[in-house]
C-alpha positions in Angstrom: -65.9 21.1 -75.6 -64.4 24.6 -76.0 -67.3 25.9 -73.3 -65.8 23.1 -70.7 -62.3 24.2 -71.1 -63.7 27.9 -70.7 -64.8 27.3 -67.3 -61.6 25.2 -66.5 -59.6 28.3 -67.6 -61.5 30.8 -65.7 -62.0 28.4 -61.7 -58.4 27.6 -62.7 -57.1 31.6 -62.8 -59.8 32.4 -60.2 -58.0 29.9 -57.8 -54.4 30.9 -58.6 -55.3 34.8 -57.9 -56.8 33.6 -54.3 -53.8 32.2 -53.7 -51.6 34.5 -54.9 -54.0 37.3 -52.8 -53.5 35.4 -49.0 -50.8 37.3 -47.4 -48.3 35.2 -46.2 -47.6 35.5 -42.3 -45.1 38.5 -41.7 -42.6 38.8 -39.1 -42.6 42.2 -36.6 -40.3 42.8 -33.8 -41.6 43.5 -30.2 -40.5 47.2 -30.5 -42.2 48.0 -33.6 -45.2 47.2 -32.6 -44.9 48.8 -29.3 -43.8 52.1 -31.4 -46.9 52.0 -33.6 -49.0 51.0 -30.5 -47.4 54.6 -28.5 -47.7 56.5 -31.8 -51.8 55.3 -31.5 -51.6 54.2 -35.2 -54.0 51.1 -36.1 -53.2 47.9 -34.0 -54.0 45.4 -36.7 -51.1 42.5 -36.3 -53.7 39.5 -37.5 -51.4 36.9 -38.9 -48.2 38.0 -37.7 -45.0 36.8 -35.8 -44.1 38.9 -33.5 -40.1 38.4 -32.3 -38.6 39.7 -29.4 -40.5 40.9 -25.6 -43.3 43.2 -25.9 -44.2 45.0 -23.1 -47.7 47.2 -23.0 -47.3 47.2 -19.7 -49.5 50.7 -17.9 -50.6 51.7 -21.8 -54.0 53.1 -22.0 -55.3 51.5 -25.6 -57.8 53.7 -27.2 -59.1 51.7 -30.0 -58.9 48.0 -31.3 -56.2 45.9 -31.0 -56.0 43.4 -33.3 -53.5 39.9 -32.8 -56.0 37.2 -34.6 -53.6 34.3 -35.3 -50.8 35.8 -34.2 -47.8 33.8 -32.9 -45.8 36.0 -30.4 -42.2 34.1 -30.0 -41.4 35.6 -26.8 -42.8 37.0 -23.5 -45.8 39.9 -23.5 -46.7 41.9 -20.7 -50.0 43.4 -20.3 -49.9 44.2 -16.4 -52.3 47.1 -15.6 -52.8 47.8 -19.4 -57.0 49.1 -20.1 -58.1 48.2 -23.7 -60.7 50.9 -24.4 -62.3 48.7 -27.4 -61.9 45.4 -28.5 -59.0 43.6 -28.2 -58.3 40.5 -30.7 -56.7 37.5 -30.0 -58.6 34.7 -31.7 -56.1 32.1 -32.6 -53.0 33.7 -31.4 -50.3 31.2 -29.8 -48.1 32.7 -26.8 -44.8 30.8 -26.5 -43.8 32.4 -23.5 -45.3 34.1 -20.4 -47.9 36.3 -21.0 
């Protein structure tokens, strides 16, 4: 008995730290991203909200660009922007014109 409540014990704090490990989704604002973006800092936004209109528009991305499930709020521009490596967008929602 004492070996089955083990295990319970164990999946039980197992599951809790997996949940307690899954960020939850973070807010960013248009012109933070573009200043990390200009800067050429890692693009990794997977999971975010990004408020406010972000505009890329003419940049020359080196590396990847990550927005996987990424819900932008407002309008993105991309005219005449060149991604240079991968760009992610798997799951991202655009509620505006993009």
């Amino acid at each position: 008995m004492n070996r089955i409540l083990g295990r319970i014990l164990v999946i039980s704090i197992f599951i809790i730290g997996l949940s307690v490990g899954a960020p939850d989704d973070r807010v960013v604002s248009a012109s933070e991203v573009e200043t990390i973006i200009r800067a050429g800092e890692p693009a990794e936004f997977d999971d975010c909200t990004i408020v406010g209109d972000l505009n890329l528009s003419g940049l020359k991305l080196e590396g990847p660009v990550r927005f996987n499930h990424t819900n932008f709020q407002n309008s993105v521009n991309f005219n005449h922007t060149i991604f240079n490596d991968t760009a992610y967008f798997n799951g991202s929602v655009f509620n505006h014109t993009a």
